[in-house]
BAFI-3210 file (N, C-alpha, C; in Angstrom, 3 decimals, decimal comma, padded with zeros to 6 digits):
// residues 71
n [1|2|3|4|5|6|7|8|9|10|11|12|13|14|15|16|17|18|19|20|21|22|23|24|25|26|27|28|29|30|31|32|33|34|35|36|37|38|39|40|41|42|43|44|45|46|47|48|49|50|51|52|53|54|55|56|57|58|59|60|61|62|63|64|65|66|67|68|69|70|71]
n.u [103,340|102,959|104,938|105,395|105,758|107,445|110,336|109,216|107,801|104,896|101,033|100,001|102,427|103,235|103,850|105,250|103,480|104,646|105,676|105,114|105,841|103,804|104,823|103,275|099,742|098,166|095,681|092,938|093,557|096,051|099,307|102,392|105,233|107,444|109,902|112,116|114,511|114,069|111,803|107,927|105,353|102,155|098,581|096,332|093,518|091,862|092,562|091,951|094,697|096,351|098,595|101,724|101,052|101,435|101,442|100,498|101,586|101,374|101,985|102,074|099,983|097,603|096,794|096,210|096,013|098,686|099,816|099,174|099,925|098,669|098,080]
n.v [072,328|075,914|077,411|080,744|080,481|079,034|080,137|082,171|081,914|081,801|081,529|078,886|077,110|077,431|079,166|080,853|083,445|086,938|089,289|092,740|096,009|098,672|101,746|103,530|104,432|103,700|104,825|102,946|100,177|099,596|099,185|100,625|098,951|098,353|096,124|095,162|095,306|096,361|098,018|097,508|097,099|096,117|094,518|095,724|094,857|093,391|094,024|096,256|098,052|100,780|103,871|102,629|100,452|096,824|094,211|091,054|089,341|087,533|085,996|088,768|089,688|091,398|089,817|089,849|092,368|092,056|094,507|097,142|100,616|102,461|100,875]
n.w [090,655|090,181|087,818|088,088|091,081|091,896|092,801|093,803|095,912|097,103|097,656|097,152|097,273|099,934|101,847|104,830|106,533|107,002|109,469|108,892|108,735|108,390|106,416|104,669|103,757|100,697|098,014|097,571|098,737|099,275|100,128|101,494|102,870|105,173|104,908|106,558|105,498|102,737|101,064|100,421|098,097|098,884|099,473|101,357|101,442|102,821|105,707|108,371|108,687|109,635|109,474|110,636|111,688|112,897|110,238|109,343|106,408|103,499|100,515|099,290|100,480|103,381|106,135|108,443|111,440|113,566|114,952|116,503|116,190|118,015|120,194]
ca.u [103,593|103,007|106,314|105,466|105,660|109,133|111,707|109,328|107,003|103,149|099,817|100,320|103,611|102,857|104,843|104,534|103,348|105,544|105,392|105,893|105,294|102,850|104,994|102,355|098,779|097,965|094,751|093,003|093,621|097,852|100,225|103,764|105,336|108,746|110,356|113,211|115,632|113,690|110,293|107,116|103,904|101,024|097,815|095,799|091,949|091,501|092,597|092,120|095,795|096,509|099,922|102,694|100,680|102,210|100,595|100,725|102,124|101,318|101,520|101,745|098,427|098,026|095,769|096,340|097,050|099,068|100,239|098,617|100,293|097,413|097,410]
ca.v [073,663|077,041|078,004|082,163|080,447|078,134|080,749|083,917|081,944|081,836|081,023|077,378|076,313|076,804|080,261|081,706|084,602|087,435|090,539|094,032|097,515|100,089|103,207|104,424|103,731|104,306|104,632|101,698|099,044|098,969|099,773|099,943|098,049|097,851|094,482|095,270|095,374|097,612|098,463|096,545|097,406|095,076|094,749|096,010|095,018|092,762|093,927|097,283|098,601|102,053|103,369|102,270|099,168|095,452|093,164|089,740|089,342|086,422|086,170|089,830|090,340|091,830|088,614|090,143|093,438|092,020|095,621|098,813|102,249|103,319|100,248]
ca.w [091,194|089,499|087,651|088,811|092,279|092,335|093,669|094,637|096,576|096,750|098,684|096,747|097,599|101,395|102,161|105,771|106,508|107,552|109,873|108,150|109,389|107,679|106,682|103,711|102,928|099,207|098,037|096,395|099,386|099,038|101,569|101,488|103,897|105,583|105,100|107,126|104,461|101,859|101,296|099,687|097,967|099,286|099,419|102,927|101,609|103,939|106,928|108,825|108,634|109,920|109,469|111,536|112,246|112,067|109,631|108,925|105,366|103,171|099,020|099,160|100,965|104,774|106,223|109,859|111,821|114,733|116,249|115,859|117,254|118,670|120,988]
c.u [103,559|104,339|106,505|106,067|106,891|110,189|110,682|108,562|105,589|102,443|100,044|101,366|103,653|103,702|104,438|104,362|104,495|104,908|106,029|105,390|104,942|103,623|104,398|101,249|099,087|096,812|094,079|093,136|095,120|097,498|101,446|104,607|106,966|109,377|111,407|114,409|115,434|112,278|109,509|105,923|102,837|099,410|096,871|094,157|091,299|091,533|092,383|093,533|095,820|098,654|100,635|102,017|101,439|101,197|101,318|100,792|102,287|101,137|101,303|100,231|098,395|096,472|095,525|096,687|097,668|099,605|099,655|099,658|099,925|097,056|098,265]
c.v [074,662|077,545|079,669|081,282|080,131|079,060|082,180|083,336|082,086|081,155|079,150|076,584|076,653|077,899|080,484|083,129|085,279|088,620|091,552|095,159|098,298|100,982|103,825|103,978|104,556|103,544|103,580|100,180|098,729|099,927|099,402|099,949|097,965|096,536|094,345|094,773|097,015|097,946|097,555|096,805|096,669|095,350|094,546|095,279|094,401|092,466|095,401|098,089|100,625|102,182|103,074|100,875|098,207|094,870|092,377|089,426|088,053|086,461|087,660|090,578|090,300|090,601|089,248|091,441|092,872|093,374|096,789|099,970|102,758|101,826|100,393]
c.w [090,040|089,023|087,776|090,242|093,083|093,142|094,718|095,812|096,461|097,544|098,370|096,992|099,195|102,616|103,500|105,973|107,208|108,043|109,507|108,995|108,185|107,400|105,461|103,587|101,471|098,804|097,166|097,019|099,328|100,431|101,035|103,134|103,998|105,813|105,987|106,915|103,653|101,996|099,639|099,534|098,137|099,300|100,572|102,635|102,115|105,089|107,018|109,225|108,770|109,841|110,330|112,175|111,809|111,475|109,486|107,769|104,489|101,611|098,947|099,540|102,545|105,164|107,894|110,654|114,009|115,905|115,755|116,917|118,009|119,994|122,342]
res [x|x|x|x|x|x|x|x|x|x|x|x|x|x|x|x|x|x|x|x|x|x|x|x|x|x|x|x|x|x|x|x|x|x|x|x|x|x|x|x|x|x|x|x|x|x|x|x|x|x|x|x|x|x|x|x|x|x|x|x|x|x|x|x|x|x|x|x|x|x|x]
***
């Protein structure tokens, strides 16, 4: 195992994804993201994320947009 990975987590040790909410894009492919605690800078460039959308949250990267606003 990756010793970055042991406590924070990572694509390699087998993390699941989590659902966050959109409340910023920022330009460049981030987003920050409501964890529903605090807030989290991620990275959108592989999904179509609009704000207030849910994504699917994995190793700090949006793999999914399960809810959009607009739906």
């Amino acid at each position: 195992m990756n010793d970055q990975c042991h406590d924070a987590g990572c694509v390699t040790c087998s993390d699941e994804a989590v659902p966050m909410r959109v409340v910023r894009l920022i330009p460049g492919g981030l987003a920050v993201v409501d964890t529903g605690g605090s807030t989290e800078e991620i990275s959108v460039a592989l999904v179509d994320a609009t704000l207030g959308a849910t994504v699917l949250v994995h190793a700090g990267e949006a793999i999914a947009v399960i809810g959009d606003p607009g739906d």
